[in-house]
N, C-alpha and C positions, 0 to 999 in steps of 0.2 A: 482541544489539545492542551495540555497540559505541560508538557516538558520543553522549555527555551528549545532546544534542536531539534523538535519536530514542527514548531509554531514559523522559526525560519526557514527551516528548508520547504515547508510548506509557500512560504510564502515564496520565496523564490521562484520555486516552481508555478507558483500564481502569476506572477507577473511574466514569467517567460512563456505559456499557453496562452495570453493574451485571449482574444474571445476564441478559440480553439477550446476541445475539449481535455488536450493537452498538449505538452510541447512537444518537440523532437525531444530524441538523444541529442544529437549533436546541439543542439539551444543551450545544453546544459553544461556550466564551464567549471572545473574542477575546482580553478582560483578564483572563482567569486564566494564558492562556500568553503574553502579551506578549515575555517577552526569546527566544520562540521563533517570531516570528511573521516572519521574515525568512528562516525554514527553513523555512517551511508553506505547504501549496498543495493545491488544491481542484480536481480532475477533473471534467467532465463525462463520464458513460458515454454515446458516442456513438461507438462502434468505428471506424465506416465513417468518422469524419473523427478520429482516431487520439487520442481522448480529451484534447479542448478544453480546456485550463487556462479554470477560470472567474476563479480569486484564484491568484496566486502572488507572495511574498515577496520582498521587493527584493533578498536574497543572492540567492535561485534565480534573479531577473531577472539580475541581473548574473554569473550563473554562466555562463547564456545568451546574453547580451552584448545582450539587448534584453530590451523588456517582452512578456511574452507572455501576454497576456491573450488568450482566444479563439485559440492558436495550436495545434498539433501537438506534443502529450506525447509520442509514438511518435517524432517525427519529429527527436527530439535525439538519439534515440541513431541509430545507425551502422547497415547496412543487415543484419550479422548477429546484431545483440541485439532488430533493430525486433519482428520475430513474436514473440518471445519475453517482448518486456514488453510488448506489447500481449496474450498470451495471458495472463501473471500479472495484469494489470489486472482483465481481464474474470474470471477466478476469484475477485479477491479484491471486485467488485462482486456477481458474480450467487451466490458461495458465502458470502459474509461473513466472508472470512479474511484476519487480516491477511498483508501477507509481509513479507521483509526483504530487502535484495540490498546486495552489494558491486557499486561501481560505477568506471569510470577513465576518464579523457578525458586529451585532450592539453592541456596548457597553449601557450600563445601561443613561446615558446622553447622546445617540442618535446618537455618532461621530462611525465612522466604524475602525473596528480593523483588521487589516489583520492575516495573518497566514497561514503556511505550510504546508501541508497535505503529508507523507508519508508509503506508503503503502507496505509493501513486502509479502511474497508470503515462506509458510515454506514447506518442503518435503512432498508429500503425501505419508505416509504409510498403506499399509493393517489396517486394525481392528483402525485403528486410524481416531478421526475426523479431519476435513480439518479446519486448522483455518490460519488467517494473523496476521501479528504483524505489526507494523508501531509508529510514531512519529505524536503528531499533535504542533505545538510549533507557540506561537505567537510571534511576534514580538518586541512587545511592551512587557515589564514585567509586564506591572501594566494593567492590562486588567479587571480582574473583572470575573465577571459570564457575559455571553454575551449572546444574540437573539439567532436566527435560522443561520446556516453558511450557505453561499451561493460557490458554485463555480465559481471561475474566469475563472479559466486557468488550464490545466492537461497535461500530456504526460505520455505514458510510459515509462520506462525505457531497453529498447532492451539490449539483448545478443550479446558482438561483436562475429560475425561470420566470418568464413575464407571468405575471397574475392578470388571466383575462377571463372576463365571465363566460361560464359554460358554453351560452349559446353562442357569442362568438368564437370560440374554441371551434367547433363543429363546423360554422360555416369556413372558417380557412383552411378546412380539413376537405369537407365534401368536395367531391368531383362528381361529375357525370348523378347517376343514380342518387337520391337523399330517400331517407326513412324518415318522417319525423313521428318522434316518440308520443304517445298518448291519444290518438287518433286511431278511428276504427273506420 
C-alpha cells in the first residue's frame, strides 16, 4: 500500500478483525477514522446492479463528479477494467480478502491522475446483507471530478498462515480414509 489513507484505514481495520477473518460493520466507528472518512465508502454486494455505493465520502463524490449514493461501483471504471473489478469485489465479499489496486482516470485537461483502490471485506452475518468498505484516495489533492478509472495493477491482500510442513499439513487434514501419495 502506498497511499497514508489506505495504509491507516487498513490498519484499523486490522486490529478491529482481531484473529477473525474480518470485522463487523458495527466494529467499525466513524470517529475513530474521521480525517479519513472523505476517502471511505461502503459497497453493497448486489453483483447484478454492479455493487450499489450505500456511504461514500465527499472526496470519492467529487472524484466522481456527483453524489453517488445507490449508484454503480462498476460503472466508474471504463468498459475494460469493469469485469475485472467487479470480479475482485465479489472475491474479496464472498472470500473475505482484502485487495489492493492501482488505479488512473483522466482528469478534466486530459493529463491522467492516478489513485488507490482499497478494498476490504466485512463479517458475513445471518439476516444481514453482505457489503465492503474500502478507500479510494488519489494522489494528487487537486484532482477535479475525473473520466472513467481504469485498472493498473491489483493484488490481494492474503492471511498470514502458519507454515507447516506438507506432511503435517495432511495429517490435520486426514480423517477416516488416507491415500498416501507414492505407493503402489
Amino acid at each position: 500500500m502506498k497511499h497514508p489513507s489506505s495504509r491507516e484505514f487498513f490498519a484499523y481495520w486490522n486490529t478491529k478483525r482481531g484473529t477473525a477473518r474480518a470485522p463487523d460493520r458495527a466494529d467499525i466507528d466513524p470517529a475513530a477514522v474521521r480525517g479519513l472518512l472523505g476517502d471511505i465508502f461502503v459497497l453493497s454486494c448486489e453483483p447484478h446492479l454492479g455493487f450499489p455505493f450505500r456511504v461514500a465520502g465527499t472526496r470519492v463524490c467529487a472524484l466522481a463528479g456527483c453524489d453517488l449514493k445507490d449508484s454503480s461501483f462498476a460503472a466508474l471504471f471504463n468498459e475494460a477494467s469493469r469485469r475485472e473489478i467487479e470480479e475482485i469485489t465479489t472475491i474479496v465479499a464472498d472470500e473475505s480478502l482484502g485487495a489492493i489496486a492501482g488505479v488512473t482516470a483522466v482528469r478534466e485537461d486530459g493529463s491522467k491522475a492516478h489513485l488507490e483502490l482499497l478494498l476490504l471485506p466485512f463479517n458475513a452475518r445471518p439476516h444481514t446483507p453482505v457489503s465492503v468498505t474500502g478507500v479510494l484516495a488519489p494522489f494528487d489533492d487537486e484532482c477535479g471530478a475525473l473520466g472513467p478509472f481504469a485498472l493498473t495493477s491489483w493484488r490481494y491482500l492474503h492471511q498470514p498462515e502458519k507454515l507447516l510442513p506438507r506432511a503435517i499439513r495432511k495429517l490435520q487434514i486426514a480423517r477416516g480414509l488416507m491415500v498416501y501419495e507414492g505407493l503402489r
